[in-house]
C-alpha positions as CSV (number, residue, x, y, z in Angstrom):
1,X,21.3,26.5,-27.2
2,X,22.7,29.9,-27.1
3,X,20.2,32.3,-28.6
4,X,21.0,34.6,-31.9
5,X,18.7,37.4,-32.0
6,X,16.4,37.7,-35.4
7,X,18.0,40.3,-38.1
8,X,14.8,42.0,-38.1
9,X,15.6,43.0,-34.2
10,X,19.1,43.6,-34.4
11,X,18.6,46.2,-36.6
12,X,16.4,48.3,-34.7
13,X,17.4,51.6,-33.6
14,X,15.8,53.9,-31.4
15,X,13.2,55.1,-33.5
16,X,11.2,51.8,-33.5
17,X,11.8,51.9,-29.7
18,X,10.8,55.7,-29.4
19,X,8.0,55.7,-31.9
20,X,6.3,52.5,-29.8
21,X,6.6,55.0,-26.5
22,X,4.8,58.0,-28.3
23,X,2.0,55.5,-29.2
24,X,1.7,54.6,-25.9
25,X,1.2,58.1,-24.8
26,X,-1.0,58.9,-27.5
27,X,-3.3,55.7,-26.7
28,X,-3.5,57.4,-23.3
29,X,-4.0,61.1,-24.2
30,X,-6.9,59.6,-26.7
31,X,-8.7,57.5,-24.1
32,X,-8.2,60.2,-21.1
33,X,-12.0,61.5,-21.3
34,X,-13.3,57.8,-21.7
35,X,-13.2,54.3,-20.2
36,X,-10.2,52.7,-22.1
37,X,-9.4,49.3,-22.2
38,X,-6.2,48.7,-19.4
39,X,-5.4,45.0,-20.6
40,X,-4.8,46.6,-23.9
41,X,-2.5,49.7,-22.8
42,X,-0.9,47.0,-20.5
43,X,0.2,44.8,-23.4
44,X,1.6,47.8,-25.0
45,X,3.4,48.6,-22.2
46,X,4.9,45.1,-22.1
47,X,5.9,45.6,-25.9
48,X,8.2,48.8,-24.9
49,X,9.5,46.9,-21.7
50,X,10.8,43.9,-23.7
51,X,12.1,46.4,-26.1
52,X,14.0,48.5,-23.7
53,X,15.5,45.6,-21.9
54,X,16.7,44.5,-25.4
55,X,18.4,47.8,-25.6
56,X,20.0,47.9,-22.3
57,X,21.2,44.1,-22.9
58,X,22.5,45.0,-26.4
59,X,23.8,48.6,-25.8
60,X,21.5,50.1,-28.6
61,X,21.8,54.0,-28.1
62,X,18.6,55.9,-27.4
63,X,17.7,59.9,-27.5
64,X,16.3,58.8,-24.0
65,X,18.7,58.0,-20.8
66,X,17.4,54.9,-19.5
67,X,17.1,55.2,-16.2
68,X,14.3,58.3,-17.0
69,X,12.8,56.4,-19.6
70,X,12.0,53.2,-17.4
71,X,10.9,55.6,-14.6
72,X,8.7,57.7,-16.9
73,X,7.5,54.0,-18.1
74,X,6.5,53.1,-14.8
75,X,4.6,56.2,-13.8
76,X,2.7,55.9,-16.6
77,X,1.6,52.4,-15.8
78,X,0.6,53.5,-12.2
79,X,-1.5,55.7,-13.7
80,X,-3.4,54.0,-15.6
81,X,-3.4,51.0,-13.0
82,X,-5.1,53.5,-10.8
83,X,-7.7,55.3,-13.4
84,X,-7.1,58.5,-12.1
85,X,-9.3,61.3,-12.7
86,X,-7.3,64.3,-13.7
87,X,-8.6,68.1,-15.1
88,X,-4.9,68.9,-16.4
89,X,-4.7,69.1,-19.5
90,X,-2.7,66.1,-20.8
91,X,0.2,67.5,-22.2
92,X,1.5,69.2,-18.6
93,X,0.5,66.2,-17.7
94,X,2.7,63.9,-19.9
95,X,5.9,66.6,-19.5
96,X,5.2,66.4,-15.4
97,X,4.7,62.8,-15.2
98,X,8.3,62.7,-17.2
99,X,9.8,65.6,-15.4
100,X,9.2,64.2,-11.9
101,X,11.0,61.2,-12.6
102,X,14.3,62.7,-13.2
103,X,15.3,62.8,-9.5
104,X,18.8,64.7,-8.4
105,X,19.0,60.7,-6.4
106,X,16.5,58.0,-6.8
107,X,16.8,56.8,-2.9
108,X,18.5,59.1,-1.2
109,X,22.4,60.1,-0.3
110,X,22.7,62.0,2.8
111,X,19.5,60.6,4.5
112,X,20.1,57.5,3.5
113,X,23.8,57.5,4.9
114,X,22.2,59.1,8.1
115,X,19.6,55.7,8.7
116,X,22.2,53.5,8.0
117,X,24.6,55.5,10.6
118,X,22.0,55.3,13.1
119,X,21.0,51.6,12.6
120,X,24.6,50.8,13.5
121,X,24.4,52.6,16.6
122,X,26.5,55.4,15.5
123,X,23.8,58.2,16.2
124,X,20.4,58.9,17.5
125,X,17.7,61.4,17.0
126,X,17.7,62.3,13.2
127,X,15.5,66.0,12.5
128,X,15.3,67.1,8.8
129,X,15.0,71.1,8.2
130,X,13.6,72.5,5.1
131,X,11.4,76.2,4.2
132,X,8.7,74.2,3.3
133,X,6.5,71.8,5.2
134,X,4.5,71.4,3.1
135,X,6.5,69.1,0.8
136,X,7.1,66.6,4.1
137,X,4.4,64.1,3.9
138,X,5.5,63.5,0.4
139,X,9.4,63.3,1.7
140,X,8.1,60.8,4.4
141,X,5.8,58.8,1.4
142,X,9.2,58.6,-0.8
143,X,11.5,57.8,2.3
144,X,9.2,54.9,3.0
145,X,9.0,53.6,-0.2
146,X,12.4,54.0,-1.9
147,X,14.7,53.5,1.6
148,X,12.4,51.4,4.0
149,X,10.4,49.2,2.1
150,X,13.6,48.6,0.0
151,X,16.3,47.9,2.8
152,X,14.3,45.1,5.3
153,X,12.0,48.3,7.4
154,X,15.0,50.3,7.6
155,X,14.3,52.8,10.1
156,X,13.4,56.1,8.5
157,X,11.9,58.1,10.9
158,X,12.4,62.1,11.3
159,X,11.6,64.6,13.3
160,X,11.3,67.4,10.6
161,X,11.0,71.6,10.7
162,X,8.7,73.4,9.5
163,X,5.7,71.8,10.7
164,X,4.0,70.1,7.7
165,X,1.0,73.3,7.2
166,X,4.1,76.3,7.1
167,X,4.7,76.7,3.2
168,X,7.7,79.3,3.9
169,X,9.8,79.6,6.7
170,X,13.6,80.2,6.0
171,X,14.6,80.5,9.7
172,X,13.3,76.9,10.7
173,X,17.0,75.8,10.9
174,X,17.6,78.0,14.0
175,X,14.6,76.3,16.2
176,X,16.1,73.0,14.8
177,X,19.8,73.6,16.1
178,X,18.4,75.6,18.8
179,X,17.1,72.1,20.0
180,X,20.7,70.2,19.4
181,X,22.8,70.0,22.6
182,X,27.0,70.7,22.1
183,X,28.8,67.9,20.8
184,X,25.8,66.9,18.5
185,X,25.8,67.6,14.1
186,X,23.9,69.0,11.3
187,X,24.8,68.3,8.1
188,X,24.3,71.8,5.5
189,X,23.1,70.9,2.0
190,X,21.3,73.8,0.8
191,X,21.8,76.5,-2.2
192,X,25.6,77.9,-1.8
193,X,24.9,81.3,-0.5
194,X,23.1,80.0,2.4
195,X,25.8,77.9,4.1
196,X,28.0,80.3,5.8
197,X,24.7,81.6,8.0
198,X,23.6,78.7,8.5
199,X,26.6,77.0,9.2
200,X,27.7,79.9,11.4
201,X,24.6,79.6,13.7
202,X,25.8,75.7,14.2
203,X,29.0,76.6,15.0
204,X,28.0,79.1,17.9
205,X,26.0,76.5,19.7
206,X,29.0,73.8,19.6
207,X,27.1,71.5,17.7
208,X,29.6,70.0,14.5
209,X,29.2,70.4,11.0
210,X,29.2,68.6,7.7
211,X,28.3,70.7,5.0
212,X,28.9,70.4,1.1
213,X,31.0,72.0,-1.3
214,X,31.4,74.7,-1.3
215,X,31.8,75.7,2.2
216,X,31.2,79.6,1.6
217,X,31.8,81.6,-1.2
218,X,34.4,83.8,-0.2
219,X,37.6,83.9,1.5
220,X,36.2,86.3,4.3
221,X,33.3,84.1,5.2
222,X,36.0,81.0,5.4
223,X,38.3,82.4,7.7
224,X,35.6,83.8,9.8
225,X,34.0,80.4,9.9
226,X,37.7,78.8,10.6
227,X,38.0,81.5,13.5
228,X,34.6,80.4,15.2
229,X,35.5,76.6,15.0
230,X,38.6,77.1,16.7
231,X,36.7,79.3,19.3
232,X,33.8,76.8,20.2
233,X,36.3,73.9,19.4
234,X,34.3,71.9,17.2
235,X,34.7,70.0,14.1
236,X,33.7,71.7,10.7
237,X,34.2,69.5,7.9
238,X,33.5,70.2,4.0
239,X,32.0,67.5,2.1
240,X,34.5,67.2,-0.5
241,X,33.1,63.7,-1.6
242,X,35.8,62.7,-4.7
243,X,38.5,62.3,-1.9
244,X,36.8,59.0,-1.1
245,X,35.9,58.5,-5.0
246,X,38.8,55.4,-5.4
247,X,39.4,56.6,-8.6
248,X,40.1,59.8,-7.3
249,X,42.3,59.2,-4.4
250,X,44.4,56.5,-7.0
251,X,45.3,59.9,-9.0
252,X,46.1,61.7,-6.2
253,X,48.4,59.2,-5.1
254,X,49.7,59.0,-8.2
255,X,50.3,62.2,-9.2
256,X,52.1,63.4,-5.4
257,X,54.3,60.4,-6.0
258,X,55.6,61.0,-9.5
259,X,57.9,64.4,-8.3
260,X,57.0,68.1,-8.9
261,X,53.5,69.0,-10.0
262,X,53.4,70.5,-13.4
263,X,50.2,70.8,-15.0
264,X,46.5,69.7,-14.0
265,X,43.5,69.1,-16.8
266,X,39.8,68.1,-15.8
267,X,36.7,67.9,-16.8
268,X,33.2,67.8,-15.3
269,X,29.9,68.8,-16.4
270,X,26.7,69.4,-15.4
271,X,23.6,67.1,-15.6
272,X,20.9,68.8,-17.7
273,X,18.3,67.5,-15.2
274,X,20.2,70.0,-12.2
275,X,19.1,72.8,-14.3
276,X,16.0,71.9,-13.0
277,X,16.5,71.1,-9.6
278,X,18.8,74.2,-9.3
279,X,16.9,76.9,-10.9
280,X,16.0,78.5,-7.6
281,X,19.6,79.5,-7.1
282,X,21.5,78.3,-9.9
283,X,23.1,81.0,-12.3
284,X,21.6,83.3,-9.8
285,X,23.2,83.7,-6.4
286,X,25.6,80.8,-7.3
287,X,26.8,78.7,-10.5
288,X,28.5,76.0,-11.4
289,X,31.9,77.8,-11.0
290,X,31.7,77.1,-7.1
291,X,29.1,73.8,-6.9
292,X,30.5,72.3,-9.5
293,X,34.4,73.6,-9.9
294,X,34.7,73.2,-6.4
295,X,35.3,69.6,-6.6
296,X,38.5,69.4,-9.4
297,X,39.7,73.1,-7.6
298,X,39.7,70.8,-4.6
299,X,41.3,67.7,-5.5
300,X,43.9,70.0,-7.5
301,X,44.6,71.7,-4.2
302,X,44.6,68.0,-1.5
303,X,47.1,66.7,-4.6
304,X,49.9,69.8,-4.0
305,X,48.7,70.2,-0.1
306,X,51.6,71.0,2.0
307,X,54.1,71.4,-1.4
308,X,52.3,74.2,-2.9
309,X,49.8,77.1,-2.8
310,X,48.1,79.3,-5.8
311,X,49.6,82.4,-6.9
312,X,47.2,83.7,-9.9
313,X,43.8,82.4,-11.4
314,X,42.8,83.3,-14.8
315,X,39.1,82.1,-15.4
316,X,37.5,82.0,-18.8
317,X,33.7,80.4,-19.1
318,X,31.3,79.0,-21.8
319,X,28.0,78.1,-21.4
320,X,26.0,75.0,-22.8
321,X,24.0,72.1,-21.3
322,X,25.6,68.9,-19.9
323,X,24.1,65.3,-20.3
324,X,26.3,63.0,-18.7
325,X,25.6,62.2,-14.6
326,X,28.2,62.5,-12.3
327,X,29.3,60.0,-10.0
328,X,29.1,60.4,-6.6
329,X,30.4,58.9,-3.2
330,X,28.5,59.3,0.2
331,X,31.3,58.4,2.2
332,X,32.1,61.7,3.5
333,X,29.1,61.7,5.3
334,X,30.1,57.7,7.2
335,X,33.1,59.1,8.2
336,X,32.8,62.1,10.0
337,X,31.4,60.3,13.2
338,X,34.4,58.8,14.1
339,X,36.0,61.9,14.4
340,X,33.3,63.4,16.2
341,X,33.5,60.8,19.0
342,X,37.5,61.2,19.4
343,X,36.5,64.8,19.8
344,X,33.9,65.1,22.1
345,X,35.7,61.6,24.4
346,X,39.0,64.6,24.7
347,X,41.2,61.5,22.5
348,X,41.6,64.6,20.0
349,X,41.6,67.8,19.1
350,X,39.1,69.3,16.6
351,X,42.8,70.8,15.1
352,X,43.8,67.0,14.9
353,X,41.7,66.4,11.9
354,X,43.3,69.0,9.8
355,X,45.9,67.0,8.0
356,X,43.5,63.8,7.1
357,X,40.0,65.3,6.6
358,X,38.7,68.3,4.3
359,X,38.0,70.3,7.4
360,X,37.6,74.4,6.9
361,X,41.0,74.8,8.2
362,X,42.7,72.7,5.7
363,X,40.5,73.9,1.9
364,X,41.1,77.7,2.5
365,X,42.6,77.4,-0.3
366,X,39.5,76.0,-2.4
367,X,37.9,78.8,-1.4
368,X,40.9,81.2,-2.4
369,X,40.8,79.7,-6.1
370,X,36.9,79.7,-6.4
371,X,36.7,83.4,-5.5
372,X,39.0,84.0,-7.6
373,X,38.2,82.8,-10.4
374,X,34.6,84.3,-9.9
375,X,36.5,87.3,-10.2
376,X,38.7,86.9,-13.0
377,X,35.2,86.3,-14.4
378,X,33.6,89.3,-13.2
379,X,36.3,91.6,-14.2
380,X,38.0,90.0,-17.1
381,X,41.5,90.1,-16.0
382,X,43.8,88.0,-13.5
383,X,43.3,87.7,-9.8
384,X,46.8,87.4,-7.4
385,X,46.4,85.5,-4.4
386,X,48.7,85.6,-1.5
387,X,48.9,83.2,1.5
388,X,50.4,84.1,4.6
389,X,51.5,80.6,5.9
390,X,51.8,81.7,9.7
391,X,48.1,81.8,9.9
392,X,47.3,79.9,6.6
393,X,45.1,83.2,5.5
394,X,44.6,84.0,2.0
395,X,44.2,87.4,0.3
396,X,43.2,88.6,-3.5
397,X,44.0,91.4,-5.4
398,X,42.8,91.7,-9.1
399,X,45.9,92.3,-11.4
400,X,46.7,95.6,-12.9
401,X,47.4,96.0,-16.8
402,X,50.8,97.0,-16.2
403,X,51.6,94.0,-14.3
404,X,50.8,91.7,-17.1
């Protein structure tokens, strides 16, 4: 018998949904300095969990994203499963118990890719490098629970720097790489205005490099970085991740096969719960001109590569919160080790790789278009940009009134 949902449910909308959640906090906030009865908080908890899978079954829009709703949900539950004894005050502690759940990724991208790359054989040793190690046990309590207890004992084991009682040191990445042998990789994903140092430090030891977008954040740090690579011949390549999104690599094809490019349009924006993640850095040393922009500046650029090169940038910008989440595609990170082995067996040259990965030698010209448009911004006017194609080197020059 195919079942036809009561009238009575059908017709809900969120507040029913929402209004049975705040009870649910307020049942807890009322009981916190008592014993309170856990059978009875469970059964309301049940209530909101048949409710919520109602709504995702029948699409029925909530103020809530579900994915942080269900999380926040299940924290909750822990919490009261566990009768902790907390002294902060209740309200922090509701906001914190439904801040910590919005996570940048539930599992894991990068580290995850890394265990799975070295359960197929593909590498060895993994060492993760942070400023505080402090915050390690918990990474090694969340990598256990969300990666190896998930994926049949998945081996998640890391050798990590700082040691776990140093709260702040921002040179740890130098004993880390000064421990790598030439030939070996780090992969750089840390606040923009750290990855040319860091990344420069890799270089000089011959030990290859993935790091995300964007690589630096000016044309001068790229081509010194493209100089050094050459130098030490090793592979530097920018995580560019949308060139393996299908959907993007369908446009590109696309578009370079329908004749001369014309005009290009996108749109991204910016999960609000990155505000949080980012506030560090964020708006401060870096925005989301260059994390952000990088990757449509990017695929703009791989669509015209080898038919075109920018001339002028003219940036305007807005401000405002995003909602949406993007969607992303570890694969950069899978298939960089394939290259690396041709490179260090002598079956190719680091130079090789130019024309069919996003290495630093082949998105100067990312680079060229982000800095400039950070400078149309900073100076309100156009920025010219001139390539010199015998050593594929860019240059910028802000454009004068009486040019336009």
């Amino acid at each position: 018998m195919r079942h036809r949902p009561a009238t009575t449910v059908t017709a809900m909308r969120a507040p029913l949904v929402l209004g049975i959640f705040d009870l649910c906090i307020e049942y807890m906030v009322s009981h916190m300095s008592r014993s309170f009865d856990v059978d009875a908080y469970t059964r309301c908890l049940e209530v909101v969990h048949r409710l919520l899978c109602y709504q995702k079954t029948h699409l029925v829009r909530l103020n809530y994203e579900w994915a942080n709703l269900w999380s926040a949900l299940s924290a909750l539950f822990k919490f009261v499963i566990q009768k902790t004894t907390l002294s902060t005050p209740t309200t922090c502690l509701i906001r914190e118990a439904l801040a910590s759940t919005r996570q940048d990724k539930k599992a894991g991208v990068i580290g995850l890719c890394m265990f799975e790359l070295r359960r197929l054989g593909h590498i060895g040793d993994i060492a993760l490098v942070g400023t505080n190690g402090t915050k390690f046990p918990g990474i090694r309590k969340h990598l256990k629970e969300n990666i190896s207890d998930v994926y049949n004992g998945l081996d998640v084991s890391v050798t990590t720097f700082p040691n776990d009682d140093v709260q702040r040191d921002v040179e740890a990445y130098k004993r880390a790489l000064d421990g790598l042998r030439p030939g070996d990789v780090t992969t750089i994903f840390t606040p923009d205005p750290t990855h040319f140092e860091i990344a420069k430090y890799a270089i000089e030891r011959g030990v290859h490099v993935l790091v995300t977008k964007p690589a630096v954040m000016t044309l001068e740090h790229h081509h010194q970085l493209v100089a050094l690579a050459r130098k030490h011949n090793v592979l530097v390549m920018v995580e560019f991740h949308k060139r393996w999104d299908p959907i993007y690599v369908d446009a590109r094809n696309r578009a370079r096969a329908l004749g001369d490019f014309s005009y290009f349009n996108s749109f991204m924006s910016q999960p609000k719960y990155q505000l949080e993640t980012f506030k560090a850095w964020a708006g401060k040393t870096s925005d989301i001109s260059y994390y952000l922009n990088s990757h449509h500046i990017d695929m703009h650029a791989w669509m015209v590569e080898g038919r075109a090169v920018p001339t002028r940038v003219v940036a305007s910008a807005a401000t405002g919160v995003a909602e949406s989440h993007p969607y992303n595609c570890p694969q950069a990170s899978t298939r960089l080790s394939q290259p690396l082995r041709r490179s260090t067996t002598g079956e190719a040259t680091v130079a090789d790789f130019d024309k069919t990965l996003p290495t630093l030698a082949s998105t100067v010209a990312t680079t060229a278009v982000l800095q400039a448009g950070r400078l149309s911004l900073d100076h309100a006017c156009p920025v010219d940009i001139a390539h010199d194609q015998d050593t594929n080197t860019f240059s910028l020059a802000l454009a004068t009134n009486e040019e336009e």
